[in-house]
C-alpha positions in Angstrom: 291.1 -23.7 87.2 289.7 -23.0 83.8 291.5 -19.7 83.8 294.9 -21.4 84.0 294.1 -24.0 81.3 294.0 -20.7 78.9 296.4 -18.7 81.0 299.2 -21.6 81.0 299.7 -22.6 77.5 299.8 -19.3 76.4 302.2 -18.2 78.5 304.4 -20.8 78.4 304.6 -21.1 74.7 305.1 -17.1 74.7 307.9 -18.0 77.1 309.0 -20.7 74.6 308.9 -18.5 71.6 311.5 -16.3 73.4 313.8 -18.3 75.0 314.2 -21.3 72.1 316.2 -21.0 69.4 313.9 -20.0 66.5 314.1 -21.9 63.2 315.8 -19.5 60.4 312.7 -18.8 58.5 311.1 -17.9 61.5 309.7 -14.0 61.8 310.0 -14.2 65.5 313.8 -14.2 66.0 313.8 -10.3 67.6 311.8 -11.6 70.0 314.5 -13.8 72.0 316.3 -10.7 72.7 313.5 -9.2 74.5 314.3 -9.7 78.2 311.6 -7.2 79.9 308.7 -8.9 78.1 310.2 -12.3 79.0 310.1 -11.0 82.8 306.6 -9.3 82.6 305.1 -12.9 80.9 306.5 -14.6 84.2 304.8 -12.1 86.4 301.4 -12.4 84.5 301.7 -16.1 85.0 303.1 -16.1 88.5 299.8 -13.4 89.2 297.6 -15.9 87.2 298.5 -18.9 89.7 298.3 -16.8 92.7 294.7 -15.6 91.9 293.6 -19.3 91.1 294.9 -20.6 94.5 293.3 -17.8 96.2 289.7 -18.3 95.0 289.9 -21.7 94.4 288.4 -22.4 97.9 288.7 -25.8 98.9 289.9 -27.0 95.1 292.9 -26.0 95.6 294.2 -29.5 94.6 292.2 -29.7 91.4 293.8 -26.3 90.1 297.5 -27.5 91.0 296.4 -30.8 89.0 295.0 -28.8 86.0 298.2 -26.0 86.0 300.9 -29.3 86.2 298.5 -31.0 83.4 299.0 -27.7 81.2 301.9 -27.0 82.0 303.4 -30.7 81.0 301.2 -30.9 77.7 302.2 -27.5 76.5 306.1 -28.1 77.3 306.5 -31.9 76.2 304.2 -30.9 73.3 306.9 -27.8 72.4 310.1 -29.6 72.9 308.9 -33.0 70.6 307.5 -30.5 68.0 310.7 -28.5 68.0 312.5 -31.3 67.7 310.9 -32.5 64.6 311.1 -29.2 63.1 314.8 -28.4 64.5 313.4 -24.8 65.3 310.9 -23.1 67.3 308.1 -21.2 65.5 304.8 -20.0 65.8 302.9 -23.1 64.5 304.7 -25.1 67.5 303.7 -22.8 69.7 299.9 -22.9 68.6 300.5 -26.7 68.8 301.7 -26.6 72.4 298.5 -24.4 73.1 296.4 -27.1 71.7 297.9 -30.4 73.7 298.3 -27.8 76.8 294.8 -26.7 76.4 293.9 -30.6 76.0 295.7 -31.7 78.8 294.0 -29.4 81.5 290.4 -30.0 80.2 291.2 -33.9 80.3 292.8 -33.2 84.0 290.0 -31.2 85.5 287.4 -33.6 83.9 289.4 -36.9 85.9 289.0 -34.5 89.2 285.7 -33.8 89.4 
């Protein structure tokens, strides 16, 4: 489980950062055009879950707990940010790490 509280943000804000419409002062705008590393982030994360499940032994409900918990607190975190700053950029993608990060500690803590 603690792998996927770093392994989730990450990857979904990555995921973010090329699928959202970037804000025009943004540097990242060549990355939304980039549709192998979009595919290849999926597979690292789809890899990531798999492994967790598979040596989670019998916590296999914690780590679905903590993945959902990151994966709600780096998304709602993302698309409220965005929102404010009508654009997606790096700093709201490190700000989705943070409250994804947040969220998965706070979950597995509630599950022990």
């Amino acid at each position: 489980a603690l792998v996927m509280i770093m392994a989730v943000p990450r990857g979904l804000s990555a995921l973010m950062m090329m699928s959202l419409e970037p804000m025009e002062t943004s540097q990242y705008i060549e990355m939304q055009k980039d549709d192998k590393a979009r595919g290849f982030l999926i597979l690292q994360l789809v890899i990531w879950a798999a492994l967790a499940f598979a040596f989670s032994g019998g916590d296999r409900m914690r780590v679905l707990i903590t993945v959902l918990a990151c994966g709600i607190g780096t998304l709602a975190s993302i698309f409220i940010a965005r929102k404010e700053l009508q654009g997606m950029n790096g700093d709201v993608a490190g700000y989705g790490i943070l409250w994804g990060e947040l969220l998965g500690m706070m979950s597995l803590i509630i599950t022990l």
